[in-house]
N, C-alpha and C positions, 0 to 999 in steps of 0.2 A: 753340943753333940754328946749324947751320954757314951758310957763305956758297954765297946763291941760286949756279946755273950761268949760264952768259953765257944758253943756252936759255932756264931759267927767269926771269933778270931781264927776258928779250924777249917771253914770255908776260905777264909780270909787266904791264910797260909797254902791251901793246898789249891788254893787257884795258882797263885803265883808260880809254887812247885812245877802245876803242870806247865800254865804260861812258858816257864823255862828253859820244860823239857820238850816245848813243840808239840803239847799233847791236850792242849785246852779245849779246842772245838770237839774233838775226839769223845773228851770227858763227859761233856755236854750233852752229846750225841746219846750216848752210854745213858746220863742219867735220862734224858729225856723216854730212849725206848724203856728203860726199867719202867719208868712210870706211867705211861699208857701206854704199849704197847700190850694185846690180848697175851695170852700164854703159851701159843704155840703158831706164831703168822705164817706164812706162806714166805718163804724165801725172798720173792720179786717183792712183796711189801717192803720187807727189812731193808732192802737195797734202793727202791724209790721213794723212801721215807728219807734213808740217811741221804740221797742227793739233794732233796729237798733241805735238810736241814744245815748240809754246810753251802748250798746253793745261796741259804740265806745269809749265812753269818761271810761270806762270800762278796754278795753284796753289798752289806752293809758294811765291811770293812773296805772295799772299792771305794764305796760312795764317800764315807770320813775320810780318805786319803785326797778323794774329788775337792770334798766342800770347803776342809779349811783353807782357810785364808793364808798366804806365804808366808812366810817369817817362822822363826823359833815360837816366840809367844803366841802364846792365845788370844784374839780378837774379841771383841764384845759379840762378833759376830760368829763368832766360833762356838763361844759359850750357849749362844743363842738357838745354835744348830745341835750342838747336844745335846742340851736341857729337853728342847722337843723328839728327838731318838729317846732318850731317856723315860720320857713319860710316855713314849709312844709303846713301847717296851714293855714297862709299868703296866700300863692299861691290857696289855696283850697277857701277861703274868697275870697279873688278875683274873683276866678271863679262864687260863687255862686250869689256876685252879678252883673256880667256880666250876667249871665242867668235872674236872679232877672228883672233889666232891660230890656232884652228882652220879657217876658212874663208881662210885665205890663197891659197889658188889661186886662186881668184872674181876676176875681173873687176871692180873699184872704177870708179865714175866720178872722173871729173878734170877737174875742170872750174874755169876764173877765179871769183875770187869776182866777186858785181854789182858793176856800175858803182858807185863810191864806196864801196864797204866798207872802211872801216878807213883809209880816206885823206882 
């Protein structure tokens, strides 16, 4: 495994930050509308976008609490079940910025994250 970038050691760090502070999916949500959301959406967008989006991380954190196997340690079969979340993920990130890149002309909103995010 080669050595993170200064980027990704600061990804690194301030996921965890938030993780800590009970503020991760939040962050997420944040950068998600930064990044394609139009420039100026309609209120009920913003609001069934973000239930859509911790609907999912909602979820998928239900469902990993579902599928692993009992015990402390991880099972062959645990690992098995992430790897596929993982890639499925993967493949989902890829897509979106394939579209991301397609739609670059568009208008992005820009906006501070809330009051106390990540600080």
């Amino acid at each position: 495994m080669s050595e993170p970038t200064a980027r990704e050691a600061f990804l690194t760090a301030m996921s965890k930050t938030l993780a800590d502070e009970g503020k991760l999916i939040e962050a997420g949500w944040f950068s998600l509308q930064a990044a394609i959301m139009p420039a100026d959406p309609p209120p009920v967008q913003i609001r069934e976008m973000r239930l859509a989006f911790f609907a999912g991380a909602q979820h998928l954190f239900a469902s990993i609490m579902t599928i692993l196997e009992p015990g402390e340690e991880p099972t062959d079969a645990d690992m098995a079940r992430m790897g596929l979340i993982a890639a499925e993920l993967q493949a989902f990130a890829e897509q979106l910025s394939r579209d991301a890149r397609f739609a670059e002309g568009r208008p992005h909103r820009r906006r501070r994250p809330p009051e106390g995010l990540g600080r």
